[in-house]
N, C-alpha and C positions, 0 to 999 in steps of 0.2 A: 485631473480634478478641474472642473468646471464651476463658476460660481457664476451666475448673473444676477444682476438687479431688476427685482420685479415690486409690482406694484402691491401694496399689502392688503387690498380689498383681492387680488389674485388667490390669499392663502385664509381658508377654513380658519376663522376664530380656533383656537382648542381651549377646549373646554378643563376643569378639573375635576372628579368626584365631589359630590355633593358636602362630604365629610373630609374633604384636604385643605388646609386653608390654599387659597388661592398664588396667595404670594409669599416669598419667602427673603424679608429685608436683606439676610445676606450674601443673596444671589441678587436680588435688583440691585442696590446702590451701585456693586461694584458697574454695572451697565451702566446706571446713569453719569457715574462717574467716564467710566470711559468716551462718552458720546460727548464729554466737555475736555479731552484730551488732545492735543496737535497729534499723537502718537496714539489714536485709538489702532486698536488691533485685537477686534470682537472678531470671532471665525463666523461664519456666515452660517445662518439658520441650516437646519437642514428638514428637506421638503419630500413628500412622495408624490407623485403628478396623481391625477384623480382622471375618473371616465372624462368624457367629455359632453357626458349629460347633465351633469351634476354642477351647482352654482360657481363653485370656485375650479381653479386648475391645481391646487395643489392642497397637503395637509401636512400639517407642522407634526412633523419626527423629534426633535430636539431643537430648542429655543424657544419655550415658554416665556421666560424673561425678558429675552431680546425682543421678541416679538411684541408685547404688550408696553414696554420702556419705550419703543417705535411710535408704538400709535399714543401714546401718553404724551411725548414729543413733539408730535405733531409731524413726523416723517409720515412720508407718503409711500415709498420705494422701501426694501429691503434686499440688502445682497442673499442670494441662497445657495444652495450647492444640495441638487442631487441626490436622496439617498439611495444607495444600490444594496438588495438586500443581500447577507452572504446566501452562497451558492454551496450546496455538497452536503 
């Protein structure tokens, strides 16, 4: 498992359905909560890499939350990890 820190103009905004609310309090707080923790321990986004034509190099797989809690923060960098799709 591989995790780096990348920049978060790097990862594709993701977007919701038009009819999903966007956020969901209690999946955020518990984020903002941890980003004020000595012991935060948020598992790192997880990212697909994109062509290389295309604006961004990656698109957010899972971490809607974290992802938008970052930029609401005023982080710049987010740790990621890879997703590998299954195989078989």
């Amino acid at each position: 498992r591989i995790v780096e820190i990348v920049p978060l103009s790097d990862i594709e905004p993701p977007q919701r359905d038009s009819d999903t609310v966007p956020f969901k309090k209690y999946k955020m707080c518990p984020v903002l909560f941890a980003f004020q923790s000595p012991e935060c321990a948020l598992p790192p986004v997880l990212v697909e890499p994109l062509p290389t034509s295309v604006a961004f190099r990656y698109r957010l797989v899972n971490g809607f939350h974290r992802f938008y809690a970052s930029v609401h923060v005023g982080y710049t960098h987010i740790p990621v990890e890879e997703w590998i799709p299954p195989t078989g």
